[in-house]
Structures are given as C-alpha cells and as structure tokens.
N, C-alpha and C positions, 0 to 999 in steps of 0.2 A: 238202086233197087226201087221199085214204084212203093207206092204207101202200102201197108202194111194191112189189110181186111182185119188182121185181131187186135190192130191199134186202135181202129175205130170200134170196134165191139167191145170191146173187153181191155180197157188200160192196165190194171193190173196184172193182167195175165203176158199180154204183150211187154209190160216192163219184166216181168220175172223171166219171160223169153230170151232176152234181149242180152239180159246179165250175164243168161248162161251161157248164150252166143260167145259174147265178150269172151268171159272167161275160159271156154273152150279152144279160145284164139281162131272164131270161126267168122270172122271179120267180112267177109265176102255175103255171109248169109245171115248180118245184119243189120235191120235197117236204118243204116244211116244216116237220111234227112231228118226222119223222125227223132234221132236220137240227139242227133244236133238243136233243133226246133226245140227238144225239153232241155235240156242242157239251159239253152239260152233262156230258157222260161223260169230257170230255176235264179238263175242271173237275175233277172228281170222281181222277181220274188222279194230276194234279197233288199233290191232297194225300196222298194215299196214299203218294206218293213222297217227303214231307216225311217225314210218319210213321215211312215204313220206315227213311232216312236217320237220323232221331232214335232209333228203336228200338237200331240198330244200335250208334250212340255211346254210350247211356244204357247200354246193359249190357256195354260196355266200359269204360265210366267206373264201373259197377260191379264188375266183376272186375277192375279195377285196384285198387280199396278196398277190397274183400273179400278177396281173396288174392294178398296181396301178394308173395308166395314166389312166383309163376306169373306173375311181370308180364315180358311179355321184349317182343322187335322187333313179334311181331306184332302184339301187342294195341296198341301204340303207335302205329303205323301205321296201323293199323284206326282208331285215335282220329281220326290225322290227317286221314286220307283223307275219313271221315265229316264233319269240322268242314269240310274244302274243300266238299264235296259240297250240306252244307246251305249253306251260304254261297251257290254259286255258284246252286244253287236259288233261294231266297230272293230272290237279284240278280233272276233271268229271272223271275219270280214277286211279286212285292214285295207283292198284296194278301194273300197267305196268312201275314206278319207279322201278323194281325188275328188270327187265327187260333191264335195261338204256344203261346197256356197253355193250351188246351183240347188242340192237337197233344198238346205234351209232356206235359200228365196221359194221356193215353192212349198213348202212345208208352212212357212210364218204365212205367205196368202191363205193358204187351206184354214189356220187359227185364228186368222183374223175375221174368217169368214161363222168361224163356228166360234168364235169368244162373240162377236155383234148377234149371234143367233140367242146364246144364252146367258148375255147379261142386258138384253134389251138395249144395248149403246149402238146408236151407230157407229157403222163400220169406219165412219171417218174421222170417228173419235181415236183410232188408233193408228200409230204411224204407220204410212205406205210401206216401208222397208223397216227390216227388222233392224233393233237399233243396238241389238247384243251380238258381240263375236260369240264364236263357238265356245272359245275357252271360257267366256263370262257365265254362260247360259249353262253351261259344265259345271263351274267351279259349286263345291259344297257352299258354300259360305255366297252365292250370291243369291241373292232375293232384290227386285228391282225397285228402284227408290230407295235403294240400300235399306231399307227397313231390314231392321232383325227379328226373324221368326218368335226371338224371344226362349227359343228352348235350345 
C-alpha cells in the first residue's frame, strides 16, 4: 500500500487508524510499511534509552573516581537512580542484554566525553575503554577505587 497522506498529516490520527484497521482484522487496508518503519522506531527508542541510562551512570561512576573531593549526595544518587533505571529497563526489555558490550562501549565514550566537559580534566585523563564489567558497574556495593560511600 503506498504511504499513507494521514501518516504524514496527522500521526496521531493515522496511528489511531491504524489500530482500528488491525483490530478490525482489515489487514489489506492497512498501512504496512509504515507500520513496520514505527515498530522498528520504537525498537530503535528502546536502545537509545539503555544508552542514555548507561551514559548517565558511566560518568558518574567517573566523576566519583576522578574527583573524589567533589563526590557528595548528588552524584550518589544519580549513581543510584541510574542502576534502578537500567535495571528496571533491562527487566521490561530483556533482548537488549545481547546488546550489553557494544551499548556500554558506546555509552562510556559518550561519558567520557561529557565527564572531560564537566570536570575540566582532559579527556585522557580517563581510560580509553571502560574498565568495569556490567555486573561491577551494577553491583549496589560498588563505588570505584573501592571507596565506601560511607552511608
């Protein structure tokens, strides 16, 4: 079926179309390339939000180790927050553990890029490759330099 005129006008309206198609079991008079195209977009969504979730941890697990004079509640929290986040991901998610070591090599460059933005260190002050497994980076109890949060 060619593209859809109310896909490009009106997405909402075309998804709400779309569903009812479905549902109707009117499959012939629905569109789907387009439907396919978001489908995959929605895929595509998913990892992006590992990503960001890992980005976010990885350069706090960095500026926890790098400067360690500047570690207080927030960064901690932020740690926290992050490991619930991928975690509860990951649950609703589970084929994007296949995923994991390609995520976090792209994920830790992204942190490394943005921990050397906002602790003024250059960039090569921080290992080229990240230097925590998943499980470490995971684990409640780990804080890097083994420091103990103390609380």
């Amino acid at each position: 079926m060619p593209k859809s005129g109310l896909y490009e006008r009106d997405f909402f309206a075309w998804a709400n179309e779309q569903a009812a198609l479905i549902r109707a079991g009117k499959l012939s008079a629905a569109d789907l390339e387009n439907i396919a195209e978001e489908i995959e977009s929605m895929g595509r969504s998913e990892q992006r939000e590992l990503e960001s979730r890992l980005t976010v941890l990885l350069l706090h697990l960095l500026k926890w180790q790098f400067q360690p004079a500047f570690r207080g509640n927030s960064w901690r929290y932020s740690v926290l927050e992050q490991r619930r986040k991928v975690e509860r991901h990951l649950r609703q998610n589970p084929s994007l553990c296949a995923t994991l070591a390609e995520t976090i090599a792209d994920s830790y460059g992204d942190a490394v890029i943005e921990a050397a933005r906002e602790t003024g260190l250059d960039s090569s002050t921080f290992p080229a490759e990240c230097a925590w497994s998943f499980d470490q980076m995971m684990h409640p109890d780990f804080w890097p330099e083994g420091n103990n949060v103390g609380h």
